[in-house]
C-alpha positions as CSV (number, residue, x, y, z in Angstrom):
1,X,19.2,-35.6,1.8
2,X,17.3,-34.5,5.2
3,X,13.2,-34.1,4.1
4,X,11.8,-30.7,4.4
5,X,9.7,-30.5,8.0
6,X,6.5,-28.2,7.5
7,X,5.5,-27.0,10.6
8,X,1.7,-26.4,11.4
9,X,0.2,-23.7,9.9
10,X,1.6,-21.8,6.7
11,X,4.0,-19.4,7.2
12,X,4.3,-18.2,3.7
13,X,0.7,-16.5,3.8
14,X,1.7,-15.1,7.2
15,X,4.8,-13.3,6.0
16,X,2.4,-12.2,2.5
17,X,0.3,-10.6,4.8
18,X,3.1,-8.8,6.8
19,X,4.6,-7.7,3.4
20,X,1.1,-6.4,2.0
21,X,0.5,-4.6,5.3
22,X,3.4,-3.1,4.8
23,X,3.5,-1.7,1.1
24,X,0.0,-0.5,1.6
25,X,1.5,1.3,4.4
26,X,4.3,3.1,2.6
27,X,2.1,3.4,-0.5
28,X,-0.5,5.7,2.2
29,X,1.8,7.8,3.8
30,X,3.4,8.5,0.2
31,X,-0.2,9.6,-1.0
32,X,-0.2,11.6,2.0
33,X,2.8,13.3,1.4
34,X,2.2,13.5,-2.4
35,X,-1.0,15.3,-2.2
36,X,-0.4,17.3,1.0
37,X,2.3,18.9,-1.6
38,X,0.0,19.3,-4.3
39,X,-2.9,20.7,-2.2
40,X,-0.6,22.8,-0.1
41,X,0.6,24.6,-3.6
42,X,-2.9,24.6,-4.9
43,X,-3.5,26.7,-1.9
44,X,-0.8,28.6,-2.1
45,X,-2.0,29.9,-5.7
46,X,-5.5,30.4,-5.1
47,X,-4.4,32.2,-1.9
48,X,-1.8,35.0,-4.2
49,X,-4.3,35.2,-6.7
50,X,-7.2,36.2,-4.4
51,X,-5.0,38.2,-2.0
52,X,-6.1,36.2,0.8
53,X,-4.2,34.5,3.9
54,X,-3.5,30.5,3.5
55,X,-5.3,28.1,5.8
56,X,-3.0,24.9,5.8
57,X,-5.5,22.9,7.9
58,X,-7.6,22.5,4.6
59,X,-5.0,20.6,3.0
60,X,-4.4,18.4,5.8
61,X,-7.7,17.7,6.9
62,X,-10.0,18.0,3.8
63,X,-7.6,16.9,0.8
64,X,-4.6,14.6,2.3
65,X,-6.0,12.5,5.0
66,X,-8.8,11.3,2.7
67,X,-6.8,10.7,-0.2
68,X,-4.4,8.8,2.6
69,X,-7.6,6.2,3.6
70,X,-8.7,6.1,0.0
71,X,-5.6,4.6,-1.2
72,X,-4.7,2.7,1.5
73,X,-7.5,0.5,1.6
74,X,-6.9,-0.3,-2.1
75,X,-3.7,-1.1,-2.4
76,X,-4.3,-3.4,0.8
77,X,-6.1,-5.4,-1.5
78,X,-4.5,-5.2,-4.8
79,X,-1.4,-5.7,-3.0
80,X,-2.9,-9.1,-0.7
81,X,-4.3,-10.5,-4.1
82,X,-1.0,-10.0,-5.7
83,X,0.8,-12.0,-2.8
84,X,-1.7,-14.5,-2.8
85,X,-1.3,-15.1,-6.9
86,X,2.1,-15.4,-6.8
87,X,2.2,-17.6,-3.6
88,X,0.0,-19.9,-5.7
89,X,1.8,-20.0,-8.5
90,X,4.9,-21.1,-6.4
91,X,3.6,-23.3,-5.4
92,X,2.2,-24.9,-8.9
93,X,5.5,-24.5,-10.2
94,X,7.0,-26.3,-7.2
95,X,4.5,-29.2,-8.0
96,X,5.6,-29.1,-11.7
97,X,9.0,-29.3,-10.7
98,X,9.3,-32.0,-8.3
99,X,6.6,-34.0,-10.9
100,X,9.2,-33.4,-13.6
């Protein structure tokens, strides 16, 4: 059997990184869209009940984009510690494995 070659560096954390990056990405722009909708309908009521026209710019600037950079920022983290934990435990069950 030809051994394994590990080349400089570690790659697995690299592509961790790349994959947290990128579900904290999709997990933003899916709180952006989610409460855009629920602050654009929230507007939308208060506007027919008080018989007054419907600024949209509120819901973009004041309620979506800082729910956006709220949640991204968190599930950045949640989402590198829960690459980093399972990377780890890889690799301890790798250990196990070739011990066994």
């Amino acid at each position: 059997m030809a051994a394994r070659v590990r080349r400089s560096g570690n790659p697995r954390l690299t592509i961790a990184l790349v994959r947290a990056l990128l579900v904290a990405f999709l997990v933003m722009l899916l709180s952006f869209a989610i409460s855009l909708l629920l602050a654009i309908a929230g507007l939308l009521i208060v506007a027919a009940s008080q018989g007054t026209p419907v600024d949209m710019t509120f819901a973009y600037r004041h309620v979506a984009a800082p729910v956006a950079m709220v949640v991204g920022p968190i599930v950045l983290v949640l989402s590198l510690v829960m690459e980093i934990r399972h990377d780890r435990q890889a690799k301890a069950l790798a250990s196990i494995e070739r011990a066994g």
